[in-house]
C-alpha positions as CSV (number, residue, x, y, z in Angstrom):
1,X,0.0,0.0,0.0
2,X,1.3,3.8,-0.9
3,X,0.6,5.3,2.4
4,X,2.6,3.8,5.6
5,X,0.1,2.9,8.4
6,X,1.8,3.7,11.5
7,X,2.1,0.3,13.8
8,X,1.4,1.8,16.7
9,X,-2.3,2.7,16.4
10,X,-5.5,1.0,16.5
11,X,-8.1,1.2,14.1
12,X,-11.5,0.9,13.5
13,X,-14.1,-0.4,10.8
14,X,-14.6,3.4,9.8
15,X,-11.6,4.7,9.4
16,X,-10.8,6.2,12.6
17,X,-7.4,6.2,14.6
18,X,-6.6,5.0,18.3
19,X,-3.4,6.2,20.2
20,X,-3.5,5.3,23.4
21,X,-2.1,7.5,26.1
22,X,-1.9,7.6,29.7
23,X,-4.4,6.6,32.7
24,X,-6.9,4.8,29.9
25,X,-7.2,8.0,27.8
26,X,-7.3,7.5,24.1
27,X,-6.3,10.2,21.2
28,X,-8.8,9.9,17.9
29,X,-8.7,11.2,14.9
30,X,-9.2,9.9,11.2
31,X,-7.1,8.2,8.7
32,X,-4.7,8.9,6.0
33,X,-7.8,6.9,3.6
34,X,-10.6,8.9,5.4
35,X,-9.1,12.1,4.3
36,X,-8.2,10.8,1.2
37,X,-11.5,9.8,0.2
38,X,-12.9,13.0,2.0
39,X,-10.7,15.4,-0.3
40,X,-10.2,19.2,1.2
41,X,-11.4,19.4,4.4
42,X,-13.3,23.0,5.3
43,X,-15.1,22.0,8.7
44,X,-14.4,19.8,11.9
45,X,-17.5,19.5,14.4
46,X,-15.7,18.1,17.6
47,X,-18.0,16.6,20.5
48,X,-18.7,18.6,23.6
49,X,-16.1,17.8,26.2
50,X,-17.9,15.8,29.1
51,X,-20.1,14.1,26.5
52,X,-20.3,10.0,27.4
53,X,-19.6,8.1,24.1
54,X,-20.9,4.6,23.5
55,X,-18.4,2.5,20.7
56,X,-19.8,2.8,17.4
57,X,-21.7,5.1,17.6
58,X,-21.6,8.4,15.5
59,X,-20.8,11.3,18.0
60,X,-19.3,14.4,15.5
61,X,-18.6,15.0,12.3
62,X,-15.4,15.8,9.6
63,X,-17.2,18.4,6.1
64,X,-15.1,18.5,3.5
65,X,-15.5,20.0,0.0
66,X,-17.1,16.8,-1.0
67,X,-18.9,15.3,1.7
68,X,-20.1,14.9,5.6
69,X,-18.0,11.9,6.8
70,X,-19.7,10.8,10.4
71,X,-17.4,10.2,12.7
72,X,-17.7,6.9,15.6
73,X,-16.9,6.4,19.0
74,X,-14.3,3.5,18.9
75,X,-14.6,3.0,22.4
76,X,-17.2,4.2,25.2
77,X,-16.0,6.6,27.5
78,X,-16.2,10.4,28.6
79,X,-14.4,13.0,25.7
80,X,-12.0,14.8,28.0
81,X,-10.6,16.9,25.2
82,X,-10.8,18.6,21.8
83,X,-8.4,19.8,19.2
84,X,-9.6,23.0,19.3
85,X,-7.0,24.1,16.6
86,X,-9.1,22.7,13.9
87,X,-11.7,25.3,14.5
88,X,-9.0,27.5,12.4
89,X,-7.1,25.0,10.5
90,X,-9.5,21.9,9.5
91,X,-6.9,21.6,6.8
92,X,-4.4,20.0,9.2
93,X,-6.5,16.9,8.9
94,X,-5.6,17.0,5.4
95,X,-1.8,17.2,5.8
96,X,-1.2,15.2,9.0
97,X,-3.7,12.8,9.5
98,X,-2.2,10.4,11.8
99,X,-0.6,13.8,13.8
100,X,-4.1,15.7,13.8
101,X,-6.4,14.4,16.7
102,X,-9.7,15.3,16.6
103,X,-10.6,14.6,20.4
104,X,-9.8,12.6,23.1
105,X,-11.5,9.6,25.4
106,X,-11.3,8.2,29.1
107,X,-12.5,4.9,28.1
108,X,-15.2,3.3,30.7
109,X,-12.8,-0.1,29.6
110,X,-9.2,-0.5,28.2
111,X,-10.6,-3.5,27.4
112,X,-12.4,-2.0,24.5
113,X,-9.1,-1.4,22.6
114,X,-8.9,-5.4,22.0
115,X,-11.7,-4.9,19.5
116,X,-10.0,-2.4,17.4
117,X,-8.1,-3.4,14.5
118,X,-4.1,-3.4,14.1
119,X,-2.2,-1.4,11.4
120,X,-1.9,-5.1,9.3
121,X,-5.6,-5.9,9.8
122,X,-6.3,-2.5,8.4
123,X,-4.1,-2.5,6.0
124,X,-5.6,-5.8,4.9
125,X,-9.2,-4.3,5.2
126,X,-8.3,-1.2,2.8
127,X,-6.9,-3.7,0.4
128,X,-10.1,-5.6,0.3
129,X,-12.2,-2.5,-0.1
């Protein structure tokens, strides 16, 4: 595959990234494909910070000069931050996806990182796509 997948994130199903951080807190943000596919991005909606996530479920959204990409939970928890630098500069999605968080979760389980996909099961699922 063209783009290199960095190993040490998680993925899920719909594109999303998972780096995990410190005391069960998770960074999220979408992939080098998502923003690909989504073209010029003009608009990030991030969630409200306290909001209680459930895993895959939609909880903001990524607008881009295409589309409105939904974005999922990958994991339930409580969003304890947001990249608020994307109010500005959405763009930064664009040319540092895997550097460009969009918001960050205190997962209710670090269990729930077990069902997220590695970088060669994602790789694999863009290649079957």
């Amino acid at each position: 595959m063209a783009t290199n997948i960095p190993d040490e994130l998680r993925f899920t199903a719909h594109d999303e990234w998972v780096r995990e951080e410190d005391d069960g807190i998770i960074a999220v943000g979408i992939t080098h494909h998502a923003q690909d596919s989504l073209g010029e991005i003009v608009h990030v909606e991030v969630p409200d910070i306290g909001l209680e996530v459930e895993a895959d479920i939609p909880m903001c959204e990524v607008e881009s000069v295409k589309a409105v990409a939904e974005i999922y939970a990958p994991v339930s928890g409580e969003v304890v931050a947001v990249n608020d630098i994307l109010d500005d500069e959405p763009e930064l999605i664009n040319t540092d996806p895997y550097g460009s968080w969009l918001f960050k979760i205190k997962m209710s389980d670090v269990d729930d990182l077990l069902g997220l996909l590695d970088a060669a099961a994602y790789e694999q699922k863009l290649s079957e796509d």
